[in-house]
ROVO-199538 format. One record per residue: residue in one letter; y negated, z, x negated of N, C-alpha, C, O in turn. Coordinates in steps of 0.05 Angstrom, whole numbers, plus 5000, padded with zeros to 4 digits. Atoms other than C-alpha are relative to their C-alpha. Layout:
N
aYZXYZXYZXYZX ...
END
This chain:
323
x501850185016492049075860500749715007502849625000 x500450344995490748305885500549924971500150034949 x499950205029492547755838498449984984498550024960 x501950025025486347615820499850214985500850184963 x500949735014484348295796501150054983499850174965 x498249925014490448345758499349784976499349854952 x500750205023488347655718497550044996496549904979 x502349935019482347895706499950174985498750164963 x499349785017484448525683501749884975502050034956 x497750115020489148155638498049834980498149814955 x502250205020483547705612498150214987497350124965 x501749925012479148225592501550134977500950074954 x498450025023485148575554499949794975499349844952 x499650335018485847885519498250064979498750114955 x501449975018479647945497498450264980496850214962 x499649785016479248635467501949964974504249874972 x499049985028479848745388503850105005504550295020 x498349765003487448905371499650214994497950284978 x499649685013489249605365500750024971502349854962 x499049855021490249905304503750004994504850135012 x497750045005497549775277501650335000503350415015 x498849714994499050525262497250155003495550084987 x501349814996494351075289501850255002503950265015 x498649694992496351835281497150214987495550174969 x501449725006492452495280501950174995504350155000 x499049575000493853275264504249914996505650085008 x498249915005501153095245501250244995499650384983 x499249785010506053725235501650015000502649955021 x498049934992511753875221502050144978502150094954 x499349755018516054495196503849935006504749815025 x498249914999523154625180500750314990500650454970 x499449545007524955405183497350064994495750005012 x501849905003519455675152498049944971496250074960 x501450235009517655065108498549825005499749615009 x499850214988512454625127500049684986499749644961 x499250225015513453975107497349805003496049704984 x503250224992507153525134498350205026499450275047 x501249874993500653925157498049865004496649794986 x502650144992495353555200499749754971497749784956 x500750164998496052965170499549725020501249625035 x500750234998491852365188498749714992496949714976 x501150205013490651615179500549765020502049755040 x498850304980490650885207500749754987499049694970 x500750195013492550255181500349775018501749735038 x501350244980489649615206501749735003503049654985 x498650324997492648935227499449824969497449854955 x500650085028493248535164499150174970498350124947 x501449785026491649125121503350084979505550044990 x498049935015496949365057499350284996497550304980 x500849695009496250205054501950004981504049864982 x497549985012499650434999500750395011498650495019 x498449774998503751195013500250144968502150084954 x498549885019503551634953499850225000498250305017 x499349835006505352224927501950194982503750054975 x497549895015510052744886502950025023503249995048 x496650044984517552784908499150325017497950515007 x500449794977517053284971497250065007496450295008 x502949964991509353124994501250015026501050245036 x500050044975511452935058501249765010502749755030 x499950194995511852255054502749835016502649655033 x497050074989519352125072499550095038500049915054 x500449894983517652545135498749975014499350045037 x501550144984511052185158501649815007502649825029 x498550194985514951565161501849995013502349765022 x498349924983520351855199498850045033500149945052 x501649884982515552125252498049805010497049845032 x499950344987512551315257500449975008499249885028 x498150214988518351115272500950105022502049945037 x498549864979520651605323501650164994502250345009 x496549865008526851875284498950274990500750444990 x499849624989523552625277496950015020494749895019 x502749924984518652885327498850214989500050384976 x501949825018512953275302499650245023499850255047 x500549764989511453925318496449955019495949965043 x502250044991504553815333498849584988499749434972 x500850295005500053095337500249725014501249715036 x499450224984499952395356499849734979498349684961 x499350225007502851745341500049745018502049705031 x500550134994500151135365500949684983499349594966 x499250235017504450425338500349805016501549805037 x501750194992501749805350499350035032500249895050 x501449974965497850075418502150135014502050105038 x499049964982503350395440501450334993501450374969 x498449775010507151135435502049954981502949724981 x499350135023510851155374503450055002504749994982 x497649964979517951355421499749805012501949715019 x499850304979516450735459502149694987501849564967 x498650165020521750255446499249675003500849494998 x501750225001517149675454498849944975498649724964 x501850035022513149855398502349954972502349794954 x498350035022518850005354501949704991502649624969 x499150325003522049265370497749854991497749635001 x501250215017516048965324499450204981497050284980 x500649865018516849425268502349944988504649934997 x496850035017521149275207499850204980497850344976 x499149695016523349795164502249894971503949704969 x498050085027526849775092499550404988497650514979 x498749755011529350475074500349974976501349774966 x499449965029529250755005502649954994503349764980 x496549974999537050915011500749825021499449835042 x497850204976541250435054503249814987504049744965 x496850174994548050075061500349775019499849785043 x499050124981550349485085503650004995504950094977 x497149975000557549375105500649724982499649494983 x499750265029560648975038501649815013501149595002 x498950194994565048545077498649755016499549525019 x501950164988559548225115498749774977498649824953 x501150215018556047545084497350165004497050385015 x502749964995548747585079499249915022497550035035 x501450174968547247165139501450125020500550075042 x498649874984552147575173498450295005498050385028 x501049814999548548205154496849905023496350035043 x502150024991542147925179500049915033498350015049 x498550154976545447525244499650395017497750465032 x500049794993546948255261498250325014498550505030 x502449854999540848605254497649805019495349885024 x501150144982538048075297501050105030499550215046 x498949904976542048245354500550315011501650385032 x499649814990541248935347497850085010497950265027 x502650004997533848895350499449895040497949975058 x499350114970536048465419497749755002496549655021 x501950315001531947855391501349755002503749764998 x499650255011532347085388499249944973497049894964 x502650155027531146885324502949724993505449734993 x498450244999533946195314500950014968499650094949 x498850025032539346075251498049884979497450024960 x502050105019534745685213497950154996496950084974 x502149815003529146235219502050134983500850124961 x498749765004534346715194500149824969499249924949 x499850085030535646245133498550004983498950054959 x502850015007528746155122498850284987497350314968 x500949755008527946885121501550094976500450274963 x499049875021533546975063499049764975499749774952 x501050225026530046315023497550244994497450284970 x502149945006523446775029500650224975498850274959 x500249765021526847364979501649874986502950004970 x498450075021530346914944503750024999505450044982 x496549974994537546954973500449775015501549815037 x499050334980538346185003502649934991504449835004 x497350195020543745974955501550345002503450404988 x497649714997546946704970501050115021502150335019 x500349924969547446735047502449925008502749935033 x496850054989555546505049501550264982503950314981 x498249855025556547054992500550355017498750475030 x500049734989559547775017498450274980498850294956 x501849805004554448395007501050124973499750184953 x499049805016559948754968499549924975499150094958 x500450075017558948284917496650004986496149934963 x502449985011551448374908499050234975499950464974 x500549775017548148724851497250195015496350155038 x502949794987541849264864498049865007496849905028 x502650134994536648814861501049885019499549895039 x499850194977540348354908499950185023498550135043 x500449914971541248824956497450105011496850185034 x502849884995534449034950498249775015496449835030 x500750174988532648324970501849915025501449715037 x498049994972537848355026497950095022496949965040 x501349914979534248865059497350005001496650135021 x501550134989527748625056500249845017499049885038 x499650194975530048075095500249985019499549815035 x499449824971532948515146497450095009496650055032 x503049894991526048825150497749855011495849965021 x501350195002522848155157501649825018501049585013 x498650234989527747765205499149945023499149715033 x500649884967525148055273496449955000494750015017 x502850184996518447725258498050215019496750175040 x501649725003515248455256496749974998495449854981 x503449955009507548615265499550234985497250294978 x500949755017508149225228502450084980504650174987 x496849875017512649385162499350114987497350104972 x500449785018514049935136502849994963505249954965 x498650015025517349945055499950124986498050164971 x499649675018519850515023501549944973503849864972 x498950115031520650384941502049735018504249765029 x499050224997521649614960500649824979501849614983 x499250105019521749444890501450124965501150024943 x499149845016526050024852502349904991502949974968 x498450145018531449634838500149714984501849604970 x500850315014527848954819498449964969496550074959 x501950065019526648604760497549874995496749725012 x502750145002520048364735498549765018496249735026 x500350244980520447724775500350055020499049965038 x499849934956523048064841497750095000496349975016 x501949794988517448574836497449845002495649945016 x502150175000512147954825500649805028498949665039 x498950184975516347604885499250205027498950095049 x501049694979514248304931498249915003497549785022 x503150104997507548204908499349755031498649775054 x500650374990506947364930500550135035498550115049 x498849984986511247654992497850225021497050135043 x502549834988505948275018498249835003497549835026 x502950034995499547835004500949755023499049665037 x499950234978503747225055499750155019497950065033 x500649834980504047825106497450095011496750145034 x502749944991497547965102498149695009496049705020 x500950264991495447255116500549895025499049755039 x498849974980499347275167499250235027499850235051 x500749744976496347935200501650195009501550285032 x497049754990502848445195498550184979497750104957 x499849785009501249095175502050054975504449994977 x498449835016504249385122500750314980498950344964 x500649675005505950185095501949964979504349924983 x498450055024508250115025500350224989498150324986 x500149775003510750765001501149984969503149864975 x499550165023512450614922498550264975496250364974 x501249875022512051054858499749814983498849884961 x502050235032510250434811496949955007495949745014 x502849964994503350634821498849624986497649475001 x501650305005501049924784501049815021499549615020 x499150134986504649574837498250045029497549845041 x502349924984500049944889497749934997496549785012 x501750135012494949864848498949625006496649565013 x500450294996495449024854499549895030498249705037 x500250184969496448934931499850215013501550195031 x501449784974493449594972497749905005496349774989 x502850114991487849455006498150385004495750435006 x500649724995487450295014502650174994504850074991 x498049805005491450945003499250225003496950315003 x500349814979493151505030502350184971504550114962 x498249845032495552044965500050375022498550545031 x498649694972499052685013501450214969502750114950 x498649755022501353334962500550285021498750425028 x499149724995504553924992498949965029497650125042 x499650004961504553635068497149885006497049845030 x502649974994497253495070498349744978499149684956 x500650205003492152905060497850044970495350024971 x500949925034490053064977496849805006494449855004 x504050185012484652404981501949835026504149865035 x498750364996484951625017496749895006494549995008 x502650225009480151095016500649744984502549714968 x499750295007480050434996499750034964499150254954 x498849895026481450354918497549974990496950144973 x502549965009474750204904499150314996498750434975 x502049764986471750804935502650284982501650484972 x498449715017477951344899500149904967500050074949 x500849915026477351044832497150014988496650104966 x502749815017469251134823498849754995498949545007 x501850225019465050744774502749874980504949974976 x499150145021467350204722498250084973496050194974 x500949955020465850274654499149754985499149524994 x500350255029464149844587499250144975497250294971 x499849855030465250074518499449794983500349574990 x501450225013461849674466500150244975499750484974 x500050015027462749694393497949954986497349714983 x502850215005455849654360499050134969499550364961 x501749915026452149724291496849935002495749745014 x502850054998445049794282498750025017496849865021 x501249904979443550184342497550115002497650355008 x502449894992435650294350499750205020501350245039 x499449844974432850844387499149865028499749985049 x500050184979430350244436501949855010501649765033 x497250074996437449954437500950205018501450175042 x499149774986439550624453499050125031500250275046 x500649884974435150744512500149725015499549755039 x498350274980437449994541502350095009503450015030 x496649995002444250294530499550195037500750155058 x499049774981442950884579498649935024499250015047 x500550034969438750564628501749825008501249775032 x497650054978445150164646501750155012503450055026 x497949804994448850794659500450144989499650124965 x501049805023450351444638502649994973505049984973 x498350145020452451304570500550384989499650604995 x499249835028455951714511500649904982500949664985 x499450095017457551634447501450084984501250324980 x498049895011463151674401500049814969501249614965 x500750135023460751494327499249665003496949614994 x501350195007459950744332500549765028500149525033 x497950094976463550644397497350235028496550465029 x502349864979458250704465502249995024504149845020 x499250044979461250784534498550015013497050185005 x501550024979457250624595500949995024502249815036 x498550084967458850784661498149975019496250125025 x501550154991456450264704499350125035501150225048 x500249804967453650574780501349705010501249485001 x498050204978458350234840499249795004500849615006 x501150224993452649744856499549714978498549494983 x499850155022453449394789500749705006503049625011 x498550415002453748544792501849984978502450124959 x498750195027457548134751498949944983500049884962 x500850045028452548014709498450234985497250204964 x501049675015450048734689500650014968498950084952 x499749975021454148694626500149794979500349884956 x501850225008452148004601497750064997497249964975 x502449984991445448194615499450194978497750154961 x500549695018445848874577501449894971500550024953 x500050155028449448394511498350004995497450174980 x501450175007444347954514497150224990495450174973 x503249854995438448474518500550164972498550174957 x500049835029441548934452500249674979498549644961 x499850255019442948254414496549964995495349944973 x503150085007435348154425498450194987496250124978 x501049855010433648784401501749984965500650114947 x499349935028437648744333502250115001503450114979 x497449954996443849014360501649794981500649574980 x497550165010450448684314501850135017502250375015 x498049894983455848724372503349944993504049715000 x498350045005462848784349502750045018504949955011 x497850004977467348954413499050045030497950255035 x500849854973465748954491502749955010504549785009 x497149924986471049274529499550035031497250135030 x499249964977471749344605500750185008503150135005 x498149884990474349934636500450125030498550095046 x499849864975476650304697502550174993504350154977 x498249774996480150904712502349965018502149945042 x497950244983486850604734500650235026499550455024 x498849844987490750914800501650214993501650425006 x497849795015496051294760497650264989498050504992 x501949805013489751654724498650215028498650465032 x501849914970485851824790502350165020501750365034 x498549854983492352014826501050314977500850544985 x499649735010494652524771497550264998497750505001 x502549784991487852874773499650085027499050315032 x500149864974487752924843502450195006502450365024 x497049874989494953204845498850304971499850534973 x500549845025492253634780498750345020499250585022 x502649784991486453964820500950225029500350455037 x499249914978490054034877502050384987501750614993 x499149765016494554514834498350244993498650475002 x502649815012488554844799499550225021499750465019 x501449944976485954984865501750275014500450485018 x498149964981492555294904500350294979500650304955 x500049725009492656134898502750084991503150294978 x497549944998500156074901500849794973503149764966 
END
């Protein structure tokens, strides 16, 4: 191949969409005569937050193993950031925070991280590295030895580690199980800068409200296999609105239902609003029973949170299964 050819080939690359941060198909993979993950597949996008859930032994521990390289699947394919997911190219822009981990207690924090720089076989300049333990909140803790940290600290330790190597793709397994209220709101702030930034991220996390706040999609795996996923819109449904009312006409009443299909529970209406619903649907639908003679004493809001939507799916899935 001539020069040129090669810079042109290089330019047209250039301008091709990135790849997909993680792509995998038909996952599999058995121990003895267990299997553990069965054809699962999914992708998540540059700048995108998936969340990972499931009950304890879906799989989940076991997909992200099979990411990263550290078990090979029986069957399938793993594609991380454009590249095989054994490729140790791809794996040098991937950061990782393990559910379980250790650091060595005699090490400082800047030592721990110093370390994990050099194992990765990066530059990252000291001041980046400081920068990275100001971002979780460990600046004023980066001369202090590990051994001395409590749970949450170390929990913000190794974020940092996961975040030093200035990663396009991170993966975080319960990243906020040992934090308090403020760390787990410091995660938050900390995912939506990543995504501004355009890093991937695979948040794997049983504080379903925590998913809930910063997924952009999710991927809910039960017994090896892909239960639901879809963007959170699209798995929890319709929104609702429950309204408190007296002096319900039967013309009131048929306003009620042509906003949605209503029910009623003595004095208390629920309406569930179809997907295409504006912002002002339920303004609109006040104002219109007020004009009819309606007296309105409560409007309520609702939705069917993630915790609700994932136990029914994990419910049915049960229901379903002959065994």
């Amino acid at each position: 191949m001539t020069g040129q050819t090669l810079e042109a080939a290089e330019r047209l690359l250039a301008d091709l969409p990135p790849t997909a941060a993680v792509w995998c198909s038909g996952l599999r993979k058995r121990y003895g005569r267990r299997t553990a993950v069965d054809g699962v597949s999914f992708t998540v996008d540059r700048g995108e937050v998936m969340g990972l859930l499931g009950p304890n032994g879906a799989g989940k521990t076991t997909v992200i193993k099979m990411l990263l390289g550290l078990v090979r699947p029986d069957a399938g394919d793993v594609l991380l950031l454009g590249r095989p997911a054994t490729d140790p190219r791809a794996r040098a822009r991937v950061g990782y925070l393990p559910e379980l981990f250790r650091y060595q207690p005699w090490l400082t924090a800047a030592e721990v991280l110093t370390l994990h720089v050099r194992l990765a076989g990066l530059d990252v300049a000291a001041g980046e590295r400081r920068e990275c333990l100001g971002l979780v909140g460990l600046a004023d803790r980066a001369g202090d030895r590990v051994g001395g940290f409590s749970k949450g600290m170390q929990q913000r330790l190794g974020l940092a580690v996961a975040l030093v190597a200035r990663p396009e793709f991170v993966i975080l397994d319960e990243p906020t199980s040992a934090l308090d209220p403020i760390g787990r709101a410091d995660v938050r702030d900390l995912l939506l800068s990543l995504k501004e930034r355009q890093v991937a991220v695979l948040l794997n996390s049983h504080l379903i409200g925590e998913v809930e706040r910063v997924c952009d999609r999710v991927v809910i795996l039960d017994k090896g296999r892909v239960a639901a996923a879809g963007s959170l819109p699209e798995l929890l449904g319709q929104s609702e609105v429950r309204l408190r009312l007296a002096d319900v006409s039967a013309a009131a009443e048929q306003r009620l239902a042509a906003a949605g299909e209503l029910t009623r529970d003595g004095d208390t209406f629920t309406v569930a609003l179809p997907a295409d619903s504006g912002s002002d649907t339920v303004p609109t639908l006040v104002a219109d029973l007020v004009g009819l003679g309606v007296r309105v004493h409560a409007v309520e809001p609702g939705r069917i949170s993630l915790e609700e939507r994932l136990l029914g799916i994990l419910r049915a899935g049960r229901e379903g299964d002959p065994t």
